[in-house]
Steps between C-alpha positions, in 0.01 A plus 500: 500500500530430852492639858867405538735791551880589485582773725819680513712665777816646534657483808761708663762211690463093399433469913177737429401283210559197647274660817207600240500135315495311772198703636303505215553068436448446871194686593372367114493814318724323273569163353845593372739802551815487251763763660742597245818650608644838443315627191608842393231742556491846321226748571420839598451604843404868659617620163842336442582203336627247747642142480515224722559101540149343599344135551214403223207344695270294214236424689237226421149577650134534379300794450279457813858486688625802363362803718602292830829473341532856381399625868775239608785612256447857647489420861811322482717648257737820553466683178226831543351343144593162465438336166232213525368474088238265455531269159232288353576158453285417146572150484753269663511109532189365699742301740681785629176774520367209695773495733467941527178395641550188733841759642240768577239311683 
């Protein structure tokens, strides 16, 4: 196991994920934000099912990071609950959890 964490996001436009990824890399909440376009979200919402065309956000951070990065996610974002799931990285190669960690500091 280690503190690394993937955190996911869905976001509402690609300009607001684009906006959130570039926050979280720049002010080092992250070390990497993938944004993944137009995933097809299904879900229920004030008691209807909805759909809608998001952007992914895989976020690579640590778990010391994560609580800034949470409060950040919510500040920025438009969604009332926006999704921001934190993963547990168990194991990964040494180079690249190394790099998580230069990225963040």
């Amino acid at each position: 196991m280690t503190d690394k964490r993937i955190v996911l996001c869905t976001c509402g436009s690609e300009t607001e994920a684009e906006r959130i990824a570039h926050y979280l890399v720049e002010s080092r909440l992250a070390a990497c934000v993938n944004v993944l376009s137009q995933v097809k979200s299904i879900y229920r919402w004030d008691n209807k099912v909805e759909s809608a065309w998001e952007w992914l956000l895989i976020v690579k951070t640590t778990a010391e990071k994560f609580p800034a990065l949470r409060e950040a996610i919510q500040g920025l974002h438009s969604y009332e609950i926006p999704e921001c799931i934190s993963i547990p990285i168990d194991d990964g190669s040494a180079s690249y959890l190394a790099w998580i960690d230069e990225s963040l500091s």
